[in-house]
C-alpha positions as CSV (number, residue, x, y, z in Angstrom):
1,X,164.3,65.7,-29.2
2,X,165.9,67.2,-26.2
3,X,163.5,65.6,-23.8
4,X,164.4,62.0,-25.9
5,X,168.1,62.4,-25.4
6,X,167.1,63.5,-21.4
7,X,165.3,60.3,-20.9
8,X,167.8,58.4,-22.6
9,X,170.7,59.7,-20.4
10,X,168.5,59.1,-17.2
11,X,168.0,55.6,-17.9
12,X,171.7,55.0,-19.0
13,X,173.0,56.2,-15.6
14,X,170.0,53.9,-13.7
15,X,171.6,51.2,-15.4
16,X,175.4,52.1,-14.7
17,X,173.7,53.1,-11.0
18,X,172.3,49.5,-11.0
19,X,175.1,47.8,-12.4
20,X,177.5,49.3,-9.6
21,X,175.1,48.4,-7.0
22,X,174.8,44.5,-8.1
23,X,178.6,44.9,-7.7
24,X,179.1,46.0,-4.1
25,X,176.7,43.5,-3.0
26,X,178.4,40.5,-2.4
27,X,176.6,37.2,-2.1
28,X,178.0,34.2,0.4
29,X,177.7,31.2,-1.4
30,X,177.8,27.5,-0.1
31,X,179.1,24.1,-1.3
32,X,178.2,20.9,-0.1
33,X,179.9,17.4,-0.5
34,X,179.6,14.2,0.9
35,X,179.7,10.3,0.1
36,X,175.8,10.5,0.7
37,X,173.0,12.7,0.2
38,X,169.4,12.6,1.3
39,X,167.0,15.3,0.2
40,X,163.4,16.5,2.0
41,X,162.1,18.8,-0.3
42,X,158.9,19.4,1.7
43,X,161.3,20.2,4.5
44,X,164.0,21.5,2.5
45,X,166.6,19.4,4.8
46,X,169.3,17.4,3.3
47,X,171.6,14.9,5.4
48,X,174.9,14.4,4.1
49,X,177.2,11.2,5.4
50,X,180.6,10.3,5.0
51,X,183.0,13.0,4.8
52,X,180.9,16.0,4.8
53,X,182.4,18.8,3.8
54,X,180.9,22.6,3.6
55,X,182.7,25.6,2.0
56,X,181.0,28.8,2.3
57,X,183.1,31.9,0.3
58,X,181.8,35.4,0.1
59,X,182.5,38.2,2.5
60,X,184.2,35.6,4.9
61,X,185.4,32.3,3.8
62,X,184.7,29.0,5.8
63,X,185.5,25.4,5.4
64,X,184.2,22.5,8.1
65,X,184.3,18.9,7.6
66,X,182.7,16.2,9.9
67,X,181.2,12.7,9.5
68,X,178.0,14.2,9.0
69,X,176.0,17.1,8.3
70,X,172.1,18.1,8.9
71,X,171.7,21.5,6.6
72,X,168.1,23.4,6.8
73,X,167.9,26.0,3.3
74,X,165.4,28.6,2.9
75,X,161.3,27.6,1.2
76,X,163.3,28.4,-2.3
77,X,166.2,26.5,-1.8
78,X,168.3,29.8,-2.5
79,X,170.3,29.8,0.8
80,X,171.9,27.6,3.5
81,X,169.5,28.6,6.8
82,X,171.5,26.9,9.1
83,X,173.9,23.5,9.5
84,X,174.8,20.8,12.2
85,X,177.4,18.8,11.6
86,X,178.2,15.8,14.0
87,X,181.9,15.5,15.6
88,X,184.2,15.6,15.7
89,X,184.5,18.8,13.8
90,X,187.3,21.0,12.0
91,X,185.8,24.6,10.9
92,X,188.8,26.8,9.4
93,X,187.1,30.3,8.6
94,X,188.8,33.7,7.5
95,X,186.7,36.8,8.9
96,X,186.2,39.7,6.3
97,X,188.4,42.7,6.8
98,X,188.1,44.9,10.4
99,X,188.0,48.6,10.3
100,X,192.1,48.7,9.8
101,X,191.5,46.2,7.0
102,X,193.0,43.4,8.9
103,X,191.5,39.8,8.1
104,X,191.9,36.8,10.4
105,X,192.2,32.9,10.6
106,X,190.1,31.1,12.7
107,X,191.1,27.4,12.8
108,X,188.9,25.7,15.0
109,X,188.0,22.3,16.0
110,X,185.2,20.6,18.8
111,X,184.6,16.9,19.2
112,X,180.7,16.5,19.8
113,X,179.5,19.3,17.5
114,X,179.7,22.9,15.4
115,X,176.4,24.6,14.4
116,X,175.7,27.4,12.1
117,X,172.7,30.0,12.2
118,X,172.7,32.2,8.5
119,X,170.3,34.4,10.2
120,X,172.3,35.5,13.5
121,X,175.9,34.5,11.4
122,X,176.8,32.7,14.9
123,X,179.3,29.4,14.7
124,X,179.1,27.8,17.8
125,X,181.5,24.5,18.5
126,X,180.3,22.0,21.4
127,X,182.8,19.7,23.0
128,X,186.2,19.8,23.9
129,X,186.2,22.8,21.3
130,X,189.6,24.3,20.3
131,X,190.7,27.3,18.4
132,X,193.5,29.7,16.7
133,X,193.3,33.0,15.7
134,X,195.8,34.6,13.6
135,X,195.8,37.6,11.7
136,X,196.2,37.2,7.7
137,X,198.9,38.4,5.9
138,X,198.4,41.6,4.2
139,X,200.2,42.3,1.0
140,X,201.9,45.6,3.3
141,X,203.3,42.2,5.1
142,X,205.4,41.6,1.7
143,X,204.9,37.8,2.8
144,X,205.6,35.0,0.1
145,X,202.8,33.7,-2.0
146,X,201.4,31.1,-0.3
147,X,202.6,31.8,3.3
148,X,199.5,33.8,4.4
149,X,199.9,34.4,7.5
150,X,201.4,38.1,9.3
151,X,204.1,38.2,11.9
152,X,202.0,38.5,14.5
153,X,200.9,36.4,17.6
154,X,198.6,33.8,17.5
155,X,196.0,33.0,20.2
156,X,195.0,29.6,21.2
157,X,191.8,29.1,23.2
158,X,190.5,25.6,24.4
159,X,187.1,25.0,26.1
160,X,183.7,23.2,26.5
161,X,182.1,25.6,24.0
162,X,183.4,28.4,21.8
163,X,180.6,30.8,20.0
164,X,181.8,33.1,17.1
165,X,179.7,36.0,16.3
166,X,180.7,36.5,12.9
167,X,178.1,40.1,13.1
168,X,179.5,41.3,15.9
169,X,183.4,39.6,15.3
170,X,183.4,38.2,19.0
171,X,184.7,34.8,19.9
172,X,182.9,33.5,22.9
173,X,185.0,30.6,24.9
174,X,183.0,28.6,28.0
175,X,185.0,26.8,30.6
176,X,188.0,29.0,28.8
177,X,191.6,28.8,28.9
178,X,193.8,30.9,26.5
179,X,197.3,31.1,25.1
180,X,199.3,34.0,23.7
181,X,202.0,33.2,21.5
182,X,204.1,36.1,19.9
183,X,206.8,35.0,17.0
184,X,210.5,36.4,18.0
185,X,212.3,38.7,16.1
């Protein structure tokens, strides 16, 4: 009897084990809209026309709109492998938290092309490419609903190409010029 009520409580905490586990594991998941869709499904490609719009939400959240959109997904059409869309291009994307729990805004736009690699989580913009980064308001920033953004400066960077490393959380800027801008008090 004892060993029943043993196994019993052994598999009752794997479960609660697993349970927390499927929890802390967040998944990224991807939406895709357009006026037109073509499907390959022996290539597993899809071309979306006309106001293409992609909104990825998970452990950072990403919205980019264009005219068009080439998307690869995986053999079993579970995940987004990787997207082109064809400028011009606005990509808005908040980052996950940093170490000091700090999120940030990334409001980006380029006028040839943005790409996206799932694999190497690298954003890269081609073409007159622009973009802002500013910190997200915390609730420590006691901002009003809705405002979401922190007192803080805002960076501007323009340039032929900008690369985001969303792995690594490094913004790369060819032919680069930047602007700091820090709010009065």
């Amino acid at each position: 009897m004892k060993s029943k009520l043993l196994v019993a409580a052994l598999v009752s905490l794997l479960l609660v084990v697993a349970a927390v586990a499927q929890q802390v594991k967040k998944a990224q998941n991807a939406v895709i809209t357009a006026q037109t869709m073509d499907y390959d499904w022996v290539n597993n490609t899809l071309d979306f026309t006309g106001n293409a719009k992609v909104v990825l939400t998970g452990p950072y959240d990403a919205t980019m709109t264009a005219p068009s959109l080439a998307v690869k997904l995986s053999p079993q059409a579970d995940r987004v492998l990787s997207f082109v869309g064809a400028g011009p291009v606005n990509f808005t994307l908040t980052t996950k938290p940093d170490a000091n729990g700090l999120r940030r805004r990334i409001v980006a736009t380029a006028k040839e092309q943005a790409t996206y690699t799932d694999d190497t989580q690298i954003i890269k913009l081609i073409g007159g490419a622009t973009a802002d980064l500013l910190p997200v308001a915390t609730t420590a920033d006691n901002a009003p609903a809705g405002e979401g953004l922190a007192k803080a400066q805002a960076v501007h960077f323009t340039g032929q190409t900008i690369t985001a490393n969303l792995k690594t959380n490094k913004l790369t800027v060819d032919d680069a010029n930047l602007t700091v801008e820090t709010k009065a008090q």
